[in-house]
Every structure is written in structure tokens, then in C-alpha cells.
C-alpha positions in Angstrom: 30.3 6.5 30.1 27.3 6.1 28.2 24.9 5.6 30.7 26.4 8.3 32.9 25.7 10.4 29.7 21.7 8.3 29.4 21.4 9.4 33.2 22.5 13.0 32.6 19.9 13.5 29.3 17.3 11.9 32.0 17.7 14.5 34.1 17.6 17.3 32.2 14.4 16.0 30.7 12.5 16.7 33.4 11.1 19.7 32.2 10.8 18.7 28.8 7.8 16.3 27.9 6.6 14.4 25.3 3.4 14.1 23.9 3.3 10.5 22.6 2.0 10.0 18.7 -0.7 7.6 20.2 -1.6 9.7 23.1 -1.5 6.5 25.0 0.4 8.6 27.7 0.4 12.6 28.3 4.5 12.5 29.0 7.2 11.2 28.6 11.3 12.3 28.9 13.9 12.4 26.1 16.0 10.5 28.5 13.9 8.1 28.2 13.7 7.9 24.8 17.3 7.2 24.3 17.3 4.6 27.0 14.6 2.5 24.7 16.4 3.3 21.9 19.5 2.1 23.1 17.9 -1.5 22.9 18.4 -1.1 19.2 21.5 -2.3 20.1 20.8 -5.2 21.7 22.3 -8.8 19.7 18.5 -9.9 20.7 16.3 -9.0 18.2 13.4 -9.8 20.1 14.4 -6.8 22.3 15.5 -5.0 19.3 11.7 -5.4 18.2 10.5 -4.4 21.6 12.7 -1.5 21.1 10.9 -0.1 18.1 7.5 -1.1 19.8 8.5 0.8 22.7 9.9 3.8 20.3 6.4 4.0 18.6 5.0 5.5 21.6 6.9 9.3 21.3 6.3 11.8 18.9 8.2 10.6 15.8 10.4 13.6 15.4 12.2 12.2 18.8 12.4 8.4 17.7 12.4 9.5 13.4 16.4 9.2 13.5 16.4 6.0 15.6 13.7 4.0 13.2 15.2 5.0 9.9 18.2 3.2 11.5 16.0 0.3 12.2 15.0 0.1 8.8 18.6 -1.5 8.4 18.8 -3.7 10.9 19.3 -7.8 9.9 16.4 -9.1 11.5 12.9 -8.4 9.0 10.7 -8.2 12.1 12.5 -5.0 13.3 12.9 -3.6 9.5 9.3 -4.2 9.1 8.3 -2.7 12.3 9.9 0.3 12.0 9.1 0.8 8.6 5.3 0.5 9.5 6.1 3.3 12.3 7.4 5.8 10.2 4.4 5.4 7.4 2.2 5.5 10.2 3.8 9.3 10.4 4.2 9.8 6.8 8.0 9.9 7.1 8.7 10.2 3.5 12.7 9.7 4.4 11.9 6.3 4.7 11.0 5.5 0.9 14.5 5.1 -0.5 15.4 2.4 1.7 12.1 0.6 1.8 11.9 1.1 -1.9 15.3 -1.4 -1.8 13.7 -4.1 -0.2 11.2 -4.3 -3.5 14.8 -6.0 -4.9 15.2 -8.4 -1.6 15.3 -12.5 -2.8 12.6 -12.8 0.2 9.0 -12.4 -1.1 7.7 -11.2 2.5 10.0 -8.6 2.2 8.8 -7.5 -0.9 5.4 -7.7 0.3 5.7 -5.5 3.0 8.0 -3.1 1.5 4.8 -2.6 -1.1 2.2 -2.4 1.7 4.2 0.6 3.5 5.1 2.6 0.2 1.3 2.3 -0.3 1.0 3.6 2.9 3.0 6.6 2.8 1.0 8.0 -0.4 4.0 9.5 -1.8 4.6 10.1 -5.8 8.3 9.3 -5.2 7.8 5.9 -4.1 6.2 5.2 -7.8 9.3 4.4 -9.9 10.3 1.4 -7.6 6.5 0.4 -7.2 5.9 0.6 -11.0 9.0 -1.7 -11.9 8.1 -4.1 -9.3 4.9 -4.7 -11.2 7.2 -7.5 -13.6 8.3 -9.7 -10.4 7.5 -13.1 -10.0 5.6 -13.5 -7.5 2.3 -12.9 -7.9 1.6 -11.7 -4.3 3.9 -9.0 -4.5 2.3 -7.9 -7.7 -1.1 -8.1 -6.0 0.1 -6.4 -3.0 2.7 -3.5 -5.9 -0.7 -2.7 -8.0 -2.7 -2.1 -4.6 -0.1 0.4 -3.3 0.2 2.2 -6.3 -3.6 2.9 -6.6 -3.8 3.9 -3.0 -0.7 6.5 -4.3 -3.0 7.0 -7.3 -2.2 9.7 -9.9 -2.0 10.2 -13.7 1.3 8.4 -14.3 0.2 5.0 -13.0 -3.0 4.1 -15.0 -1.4 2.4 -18.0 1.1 0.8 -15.9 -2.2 -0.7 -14.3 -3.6 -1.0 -17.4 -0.9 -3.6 -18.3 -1.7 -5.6 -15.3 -5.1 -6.7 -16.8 -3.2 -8.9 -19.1 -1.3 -10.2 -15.7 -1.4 -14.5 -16.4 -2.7 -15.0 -12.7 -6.2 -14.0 -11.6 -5.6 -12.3 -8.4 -3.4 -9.9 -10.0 -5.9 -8.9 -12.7 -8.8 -8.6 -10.4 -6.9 -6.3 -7.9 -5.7 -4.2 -11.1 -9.6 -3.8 -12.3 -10.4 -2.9 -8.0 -7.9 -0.1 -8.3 -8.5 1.3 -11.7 -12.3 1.1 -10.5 -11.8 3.4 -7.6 -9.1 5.7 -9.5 -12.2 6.6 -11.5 -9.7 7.5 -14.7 -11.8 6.9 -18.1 -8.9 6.1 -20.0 -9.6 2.2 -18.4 -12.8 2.0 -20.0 -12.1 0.2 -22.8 -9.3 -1.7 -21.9 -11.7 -3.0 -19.1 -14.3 -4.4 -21.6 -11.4 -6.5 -22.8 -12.0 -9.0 -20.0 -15.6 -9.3 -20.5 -14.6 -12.7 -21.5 -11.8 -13.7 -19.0 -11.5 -17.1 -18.2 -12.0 -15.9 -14.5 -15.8 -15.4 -13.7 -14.8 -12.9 -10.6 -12.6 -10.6 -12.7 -15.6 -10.9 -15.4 -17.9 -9.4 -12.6 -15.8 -7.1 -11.5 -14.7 -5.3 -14.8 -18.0 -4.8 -15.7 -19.0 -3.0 -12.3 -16.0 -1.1 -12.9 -16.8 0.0 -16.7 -20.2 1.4 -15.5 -18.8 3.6 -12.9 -16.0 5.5 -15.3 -18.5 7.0 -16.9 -17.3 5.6 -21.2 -21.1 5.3 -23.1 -18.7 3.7 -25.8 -18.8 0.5 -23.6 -22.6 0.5 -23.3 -22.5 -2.2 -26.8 -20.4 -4.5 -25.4 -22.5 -4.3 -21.9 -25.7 -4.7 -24.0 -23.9 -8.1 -25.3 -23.3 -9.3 -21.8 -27.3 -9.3 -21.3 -27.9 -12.0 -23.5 -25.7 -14.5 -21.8 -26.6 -17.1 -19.4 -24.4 -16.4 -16.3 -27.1 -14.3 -13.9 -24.1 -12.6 -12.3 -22.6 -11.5 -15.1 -25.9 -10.1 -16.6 -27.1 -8.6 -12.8 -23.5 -6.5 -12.9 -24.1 -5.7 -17.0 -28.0 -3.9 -15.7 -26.1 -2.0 -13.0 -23.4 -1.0 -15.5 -26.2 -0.1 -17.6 -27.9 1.9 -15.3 -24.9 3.7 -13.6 -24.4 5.1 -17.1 -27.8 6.1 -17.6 -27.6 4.0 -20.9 -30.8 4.6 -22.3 -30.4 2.3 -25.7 -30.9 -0.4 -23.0 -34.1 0.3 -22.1 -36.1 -2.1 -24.8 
């Protein structure tokens, strides 16, 4: 019955194209569409992932009600897929599922649910993003205070802020990246609080960061980093120095 039903929607398709998201092809049927979908199905999910591979080549408003099914299917290949599909398209009906996996056991899947909410830019993905800043694994942080600076807004700078006291590295120098490029002042000065972190890269880094957000009320502790004897830390303190146009530095 179904595919006399699959055979029927093909037909009547034949006047009815599709211009494919990728523009890979200038046509295709909604017949057609329901016949790859229908491998979604499939107890496979190698051809459940070919399924959502195959999917990615319509218009999303066709193939939108088949990938947020995806989203739920058992195998983390598909999920993923189709999650990275329907960010690709800024389907914003996606977040509350995707914002679940953040809870998953499975640190991949926590991973990639971060990288797609990043993706997708929207404000309402931010309460899940922001509690997952506590979990602990420090990849997911990493990969959670990345995707909320690519969201960016007001509301998420002190919840980076608390991520420069993170105990692992990675996490505090992808915090100082992402307040850098959010440009917010209000990091300033908790910024010059790891002029002395045991990590010589974060070091760096927050001082290039403090001399782009514009805070002269960091140019004494800058000054302080000239006298050291680490030539990157004092070659990042001059920029800093001269990106704020600091002119008490000048003697």
C-alpha cells in the first residue's frame, strides 16, 4: 500500500520541482523525497545515514519534518547528521531536542550537541549551553563556551567570565578567545587576573585580549608585564599597549 501511495506522490510530482538547498541539482520530485526518506526506516543505520545524506539535498522545508525525526533516531551518526542539516538551515525547532543531548552520559554527544546549538546562533539555545558550562568533561566545556560566544549577547559574558577560573587550560584559553572577539568591556579586568596563569598561552592571550576591549584601567598592570623576562609576554603587553593608545607607556 505504501508504495502504491510513494508511486502515486511520484507522479503527481512531475510538475512540481525542487530546488535543492545545495543547488547541487536544479530539480527534484516530492515523490522522491519521500522515497529517500522512507529509508529512515530502514533497521540499517548505515542506510538510515545515507537517508539523511540523501535528504540534505532538497530544500529543507520538504525534508524539515523528516530530520527533526532523525534527531531521535538510536544510532548517533544519524542524530548527528541530521542535526548538522537542520543548523545548516537555521531550523530553530531543532534546539529543544539537541539541547537534551547536552544531558547524554556520552561525551561525543555532548560535544556535538554544543557545536550545532553554536551553529544555529539562537538566544534560546543559551539556558542549556550556559548550564553545561559545570560538566566534566573538559572538551565539552571547551566546545559549550565556544558556542555560546558564536551566540554571543549580553547575558553570557559573566557566565564566560567564570570560565577563566576553569582548572584546565584549554577551557580558560577558549573562554579568554571568545570574550576577546565579544569585544564586551566588562572582561577587562577580570582578564588581567590571568596575567600570571600558570599557562604561558592563556598568559598571551589574555593580554591581546585586554588591549583590544578598549579598559585604560588595565594599562598598570600591562606596564608590569614589560619588565618581565618572557619576550612573548612583553611583545603581546607593547601591542596591548599600543592598541590602547596608552600613552604613560611611552618613557
Amino acid at each position: 500500500m505504501r508504495r502504491k501511495l510513494l508511486a502515486t506522490l511520484y507522479c503527481m510530482a512531475m510538475t512540481l520541482p525542487v530546488v535543492s538547498s545545495n543547488n547541487a541539482q536544479a530539480f527534484d520530485w516530492l515523490g522522491r523525497i519521500e522515497i529517500d526518506a522512507d529509508g529512515l526506516k530502514s533497521t540499517d543505520p548505515q542506510l538510515r545515514l545515507k537517508a539523511v545524506r540523501e535528504l540534505q539535498r532538497y530544500a529543507i522545508e520538504w525534508t524539515k519534518s523528516h530530520l527533526l525525526l532523525a534527531l531521535r533516531d538510536s544510532d548517533i551518526n544519524v542524530r548527528n547528521a541530521a542535526g548538522r542539516v537542520l543548523a545548516k538551515h537555521n531550523a530553530k525547532e531543532a534546539i529543544p531536542t539537541i539541547a537534551k543531548w547536552l544531558a547524554s552520559p556520552d561525551p561525543q554527544s555532548k560535544q556535538v550537541a554544543a557545536d550545532i546549538l553554536g551553529d544555529l546562533g539562537a538566544q534560546e539555545a543559551l539556558p542549556a549551553l550556559i548550564r553545561s558550562l559545570g560538566d566534566p568533561d573538559p572538551t565539552v566545556r571547551v566546545r559549550v563556551v565556544t558556542a555560546l560566544g558564536k551566540i554571543g549577547g549580553d547575558s553570557i559574558i559573566v557566565p564566560l567570565v567564570t570560565r577563566l577560573e576553569d582548572e584546565k587550560s584549554e577551557v580558560r584559553l577558549a573562554a579568554v578567545q571568545q570574550l576577546r572577539e565579544l569585544g564586551d568591556v566588562r572582561a577587562a579586568i577580570p582578564l588581567v587576573g590571568l596575567f600570571d596563569d600558570s599557562s604561558l598561552e592563556v598568559r598571551v592571550a589574555a593580554i591581546a585580549a585586554v588591549g583590544v576591549l578598549g579598559d585604560h584601567t588595565a594599562v598598570p598592570a600591562l606596564l608590569r608585564e614589560l619588565r618581565g623576562g618572557v619576550e612573548s609576554i612583553k611583545i603581546a603587553a607593547v601591542t596591548a599597549l599600543g592598541n590602547l593608545r596608552a600613552k604613560r607607556a611611552f618613557p
